[in-house]
N, C-alpha and C positions, 0 to 999 in steps of 0.2 A: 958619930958618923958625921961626914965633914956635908955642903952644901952639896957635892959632886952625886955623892951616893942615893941623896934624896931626889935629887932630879932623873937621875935613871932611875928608880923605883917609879918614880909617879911617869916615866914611858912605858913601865914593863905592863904596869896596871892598864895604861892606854890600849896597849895592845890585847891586850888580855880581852877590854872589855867591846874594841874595835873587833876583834876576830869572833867571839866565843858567837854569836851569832850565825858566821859561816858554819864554823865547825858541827855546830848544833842541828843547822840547817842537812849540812851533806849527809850528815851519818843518821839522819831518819829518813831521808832520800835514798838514802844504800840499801835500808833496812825496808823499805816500806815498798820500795821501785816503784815510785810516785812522789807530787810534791805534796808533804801534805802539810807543809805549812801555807800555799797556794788554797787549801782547799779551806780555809778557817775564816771567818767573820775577821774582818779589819780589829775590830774593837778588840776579840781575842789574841790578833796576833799584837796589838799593839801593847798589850798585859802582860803578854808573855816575853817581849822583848822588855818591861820596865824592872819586871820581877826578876828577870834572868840576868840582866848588868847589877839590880841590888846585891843578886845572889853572887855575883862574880866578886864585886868591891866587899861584900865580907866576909867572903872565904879566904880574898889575900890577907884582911884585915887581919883575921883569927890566925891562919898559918903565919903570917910573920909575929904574928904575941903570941905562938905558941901555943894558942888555946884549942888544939885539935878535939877536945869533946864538944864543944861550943858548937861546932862545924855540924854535927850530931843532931844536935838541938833545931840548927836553922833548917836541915833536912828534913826532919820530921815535923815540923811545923807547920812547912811548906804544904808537903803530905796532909796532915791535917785538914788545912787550911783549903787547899783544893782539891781535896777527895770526891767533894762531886764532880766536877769537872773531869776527874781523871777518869772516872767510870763511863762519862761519854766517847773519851778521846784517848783511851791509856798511854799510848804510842808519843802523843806528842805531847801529854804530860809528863808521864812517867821516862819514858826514855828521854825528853829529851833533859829532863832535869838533873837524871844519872849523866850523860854523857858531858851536858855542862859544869857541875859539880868539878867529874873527873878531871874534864877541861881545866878547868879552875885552879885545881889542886894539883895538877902537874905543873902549870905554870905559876901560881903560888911560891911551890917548893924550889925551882930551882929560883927562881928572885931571892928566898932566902938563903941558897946556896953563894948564890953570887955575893949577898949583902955580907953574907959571914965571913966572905972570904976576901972583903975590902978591910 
């Protein structure tokens, strides 16, 4: 893949990782009819926004090398990992980690759609 191709992947991730914050934001606002990312300690929301762009850059990482079990692995980790937390707040852990994942992995795939088809 020539220089062209690399630069438009490293806008699609831009976007991916500018947006996935809205997206994440709206669809628990839908779901909840309240803000309740509004309703969370600074420090909280400022975690969740670090953990959720990590989460975005490698899932595209792993969908473009193919490695969709790996993807598996970084979900349930996460889970793991902030299982207390989720039992305070299910909603804006849990969901919103499904719907950014999802996020994720729609925009992922067609970036590889695109690449494949340069």
């Amino acid at each position: 893949m020539g220089m062209g191709g690399g630069g438009r992947s490293h806008g699609r991730k831009a976007l991916l990782v500018l947006t996935s914050g809205r997206v994440v934001n709206g669809v628990l606002r839908g779901i909840a009819k309240e803000d309740v990312e509004g309703k969370l300690e600074k420090r909280v929301r400022d975690t969740g926004v670090v953990v959720g762009k990590c989460e975005n850059i490698l899932i595209v990482a792993l969908v473009l090398a193919g490695a969709y079990t790996a993807i598996s692995v970084v979900f349930a980790a996460k889970a793991y990992v902030r299982s207390e937390d989720m039992s305070g707040n299910s909603l804006y852990y849990l969901a919103g980690t499904k719907v950014n994942v999802t996020y994720s992995l729609l925009i992922a795939l067609v970036l590889r759609g695109i690449l494949a088809a340069v």
